[in-house]
C-alpha positions as CSV (number, residue, x, y, z in Angstrom):
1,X,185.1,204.5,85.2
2,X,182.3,204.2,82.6
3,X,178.9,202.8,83.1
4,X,178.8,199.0,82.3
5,X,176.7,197.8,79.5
6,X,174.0,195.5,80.3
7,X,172.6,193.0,77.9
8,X,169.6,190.3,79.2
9,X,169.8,186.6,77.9
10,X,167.5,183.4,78.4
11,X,170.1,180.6,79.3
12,X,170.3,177.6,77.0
13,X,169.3,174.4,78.4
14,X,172.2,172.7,76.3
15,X,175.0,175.1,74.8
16,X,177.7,175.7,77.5
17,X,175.7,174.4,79.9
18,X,178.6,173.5,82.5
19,X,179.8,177.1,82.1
20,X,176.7,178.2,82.1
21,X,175.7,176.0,85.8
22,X,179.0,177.6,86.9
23,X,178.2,181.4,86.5
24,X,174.5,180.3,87.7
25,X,176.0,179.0,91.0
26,X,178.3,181.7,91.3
27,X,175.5,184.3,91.0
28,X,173.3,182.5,93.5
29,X,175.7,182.5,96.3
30,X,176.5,185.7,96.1
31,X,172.8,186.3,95.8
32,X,172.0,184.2,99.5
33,X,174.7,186.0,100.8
34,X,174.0,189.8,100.5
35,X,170.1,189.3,100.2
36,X,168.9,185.8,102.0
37,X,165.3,187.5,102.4
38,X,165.3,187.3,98.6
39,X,164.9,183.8,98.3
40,X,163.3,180.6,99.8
41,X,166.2,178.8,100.0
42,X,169.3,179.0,102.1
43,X,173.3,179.7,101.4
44,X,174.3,176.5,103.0
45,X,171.7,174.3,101.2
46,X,172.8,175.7,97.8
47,X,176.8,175.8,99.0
48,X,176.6,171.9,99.3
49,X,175.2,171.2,95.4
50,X,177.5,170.0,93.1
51,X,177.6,171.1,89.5
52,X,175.9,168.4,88.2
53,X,172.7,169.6,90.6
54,X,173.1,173.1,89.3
55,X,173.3,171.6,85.8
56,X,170.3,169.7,86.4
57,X,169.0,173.1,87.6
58,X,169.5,175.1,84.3
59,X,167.9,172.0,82.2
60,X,165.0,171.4,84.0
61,X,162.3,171.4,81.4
62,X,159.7,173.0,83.8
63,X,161.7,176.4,84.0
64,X,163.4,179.1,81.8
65,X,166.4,181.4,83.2
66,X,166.9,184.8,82.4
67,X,170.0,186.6,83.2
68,X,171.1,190.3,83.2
69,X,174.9,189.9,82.3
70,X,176.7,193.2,82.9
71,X,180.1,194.7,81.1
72,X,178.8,192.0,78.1
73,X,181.7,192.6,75.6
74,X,180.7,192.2,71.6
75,X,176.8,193.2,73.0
76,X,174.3,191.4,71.3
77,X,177.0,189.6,69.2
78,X,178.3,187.8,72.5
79,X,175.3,187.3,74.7
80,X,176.1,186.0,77.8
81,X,179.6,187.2,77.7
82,X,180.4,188.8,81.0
83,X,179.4,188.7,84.5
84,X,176.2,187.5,85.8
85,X,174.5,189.8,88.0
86,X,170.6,189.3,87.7
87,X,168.2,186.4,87.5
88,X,164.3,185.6,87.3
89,X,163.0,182.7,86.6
90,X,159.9,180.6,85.0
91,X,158.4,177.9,86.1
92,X,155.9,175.8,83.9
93,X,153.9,175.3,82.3
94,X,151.7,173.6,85.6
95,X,149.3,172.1,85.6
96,X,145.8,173.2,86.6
97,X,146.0,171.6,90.0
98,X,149.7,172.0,90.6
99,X,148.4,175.9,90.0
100,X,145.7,176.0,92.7
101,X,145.5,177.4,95.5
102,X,143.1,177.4,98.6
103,X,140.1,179.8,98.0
104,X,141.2,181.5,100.9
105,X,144.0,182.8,99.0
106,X,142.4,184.7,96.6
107,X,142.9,182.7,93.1
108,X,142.0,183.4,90.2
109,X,139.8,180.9,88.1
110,X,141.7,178.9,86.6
111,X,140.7,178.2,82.8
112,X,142.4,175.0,82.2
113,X,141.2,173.9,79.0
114,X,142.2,177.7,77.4
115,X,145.4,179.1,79.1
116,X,149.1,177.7,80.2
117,X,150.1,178.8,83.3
118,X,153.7,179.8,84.8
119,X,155.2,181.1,88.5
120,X,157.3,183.9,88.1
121,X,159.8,183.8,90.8
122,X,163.3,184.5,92.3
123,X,164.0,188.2,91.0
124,X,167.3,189.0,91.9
125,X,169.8,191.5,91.2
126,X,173.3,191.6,92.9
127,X,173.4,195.2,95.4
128,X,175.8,197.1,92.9
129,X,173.5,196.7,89.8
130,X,170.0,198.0,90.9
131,X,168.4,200.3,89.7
132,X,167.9,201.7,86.0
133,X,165.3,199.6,85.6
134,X,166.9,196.7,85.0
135,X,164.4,194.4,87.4
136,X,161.7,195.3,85.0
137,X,163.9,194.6,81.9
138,X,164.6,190.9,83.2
139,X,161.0,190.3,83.6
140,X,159.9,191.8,80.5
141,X,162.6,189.6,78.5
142,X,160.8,187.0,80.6
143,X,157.2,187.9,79.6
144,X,158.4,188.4,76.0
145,X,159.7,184.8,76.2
146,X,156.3,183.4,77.1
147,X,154.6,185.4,74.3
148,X,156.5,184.1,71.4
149,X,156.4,180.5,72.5
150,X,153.9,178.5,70.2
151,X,151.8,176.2,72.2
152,X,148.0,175.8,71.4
153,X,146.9,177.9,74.6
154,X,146.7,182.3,73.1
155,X,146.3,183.0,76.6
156,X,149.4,182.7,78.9
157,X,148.3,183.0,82.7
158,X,151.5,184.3,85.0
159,X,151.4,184.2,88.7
160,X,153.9,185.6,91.3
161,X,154.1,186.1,94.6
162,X,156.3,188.6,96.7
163,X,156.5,189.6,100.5
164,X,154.0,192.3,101.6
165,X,157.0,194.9,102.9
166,X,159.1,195.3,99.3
167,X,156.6,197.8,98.3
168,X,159.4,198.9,95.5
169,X,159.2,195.9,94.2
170,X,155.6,196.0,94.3
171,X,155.2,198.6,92.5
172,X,157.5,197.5,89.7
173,X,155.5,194.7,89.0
174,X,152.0,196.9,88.9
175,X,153.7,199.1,86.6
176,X,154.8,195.8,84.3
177,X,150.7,194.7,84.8
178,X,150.6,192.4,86.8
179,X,147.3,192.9,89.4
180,X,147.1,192.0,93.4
181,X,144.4,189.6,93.7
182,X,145.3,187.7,97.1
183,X,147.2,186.7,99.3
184,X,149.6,183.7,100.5
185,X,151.4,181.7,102.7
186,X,154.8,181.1,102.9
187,X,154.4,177.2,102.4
188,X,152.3,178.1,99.3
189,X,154.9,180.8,97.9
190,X,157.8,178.0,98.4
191,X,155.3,175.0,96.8
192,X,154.4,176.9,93.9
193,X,158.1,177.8,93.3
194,X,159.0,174.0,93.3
195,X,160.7,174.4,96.7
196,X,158.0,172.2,98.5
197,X,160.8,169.8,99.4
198,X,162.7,172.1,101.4
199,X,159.4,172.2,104.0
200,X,159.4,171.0,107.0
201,X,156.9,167.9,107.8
202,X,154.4,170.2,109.4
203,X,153.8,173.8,108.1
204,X,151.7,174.8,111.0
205,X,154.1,177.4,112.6
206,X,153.1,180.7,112.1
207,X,156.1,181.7,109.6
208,X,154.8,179.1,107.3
209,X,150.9,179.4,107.7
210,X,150.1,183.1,107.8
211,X,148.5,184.3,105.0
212,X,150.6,187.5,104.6
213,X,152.2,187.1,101.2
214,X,150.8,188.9,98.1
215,X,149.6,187.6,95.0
216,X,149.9,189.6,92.0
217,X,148.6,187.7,88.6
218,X,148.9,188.6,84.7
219,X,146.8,187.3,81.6
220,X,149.2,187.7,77.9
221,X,148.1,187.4,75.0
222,X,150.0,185.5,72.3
223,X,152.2,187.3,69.8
């Protein structure tokens, strides 16, 4: 059996967007299944959405959706075309506040009047597809993304924060530039993802307050 070809798309926020919401949700189960460490959110939460919440999901206007698609048939001619087996995702731009974090953590000045900021988050790629660098290929296609837009802000601030024992993954993202400056919480990590509702009412338990997450940051430069 030959290798499949892999082909990396940003999802549209209005072409095929139910068949899009479908392949999304699809993807994401399978994702909470054989990975739940991976994510903030849980397999039964995401079990119970209905399309329309996976739709609304895909069009938010505060984040962009990358997807590795794998056996793509027709290649660049047919993006999208194929199965789904990769995701990252961008959130923004935020605002300088929503951005903040305690000093505690480690944060970066924030230059609000000369940069737009965005979270990087929810990396994913299904068990059979690691590998060949395709992690680093989604984010680039991310970064990329960011680059080209044409805001007023030339510099485009990009945040992310990962669990201190995936040193792979770690390394992937020093090798793409981004720079440990700090550390976070898990109630942070899941806030500054847009997940903040998913919290419980007090965030004092140890699995939400220690300060063991890292921070790894990035400054682009517009194209």
């Amino acid at each position: 059996m030959s290798e499949p070809s892999y082909t990396y798309i940003r999802v549209s926020k209005t072409d095929a967007l139910e068949s899009s919401a479908q392949q999304y949700r699809h993807l994401r189960l399978q994702g909470l299944e054989a990975s739940p460490e991976s994510f903030s959110s849980t397999y039964e939460t995401e079990a119970a959405f209905s399309n329309d919440d996976w739709i609304r999901r895909l069009s938010a206007p505060d984040r962009e959706t990358f997807i590795c698609v794998a056996n793509a048939a027709g290649g660049q001619d047919a993006p999208g075309i194929g199965d789904w087996v990769g995701q990252v995702t961008l959130r923004g731009p935020m605002s300088a506040r929503e951005f903040s974090l305690p000093e505690e953590a480690g944060q970066l000045t924030i230059n609000s009047d000369n940069e737009e900021r965005w979270q990087l988050l929810g990396l994913f790629l299904l068990p059979a597809h690691r590998g060949g660098g395709r992690g680093s290929r989604l984010c680039r296609e991310a970064l990329s993304h960011l680059q080209r837009r044409q805001p007023d802000a030339r510099t485009v601030h990009v945040r992310l924060m990962v669990k201190p024992d995936n040193q792979k993954i770690v390394q992937m993202y020093e090798r793409l530039g981004f720079v440990h400056t700090g550390q976070c919480t898990l109630a942070e990590a899941m806030r500054a993802a847009g997940d903040g509702h998913f919290l419980p009412s007090d965030t004092s338990d140890p699995k939400y307050s220690n300060r063991s997450g890292i921070i790894m940051n990035m400054h682009l430069q517009r194209i």
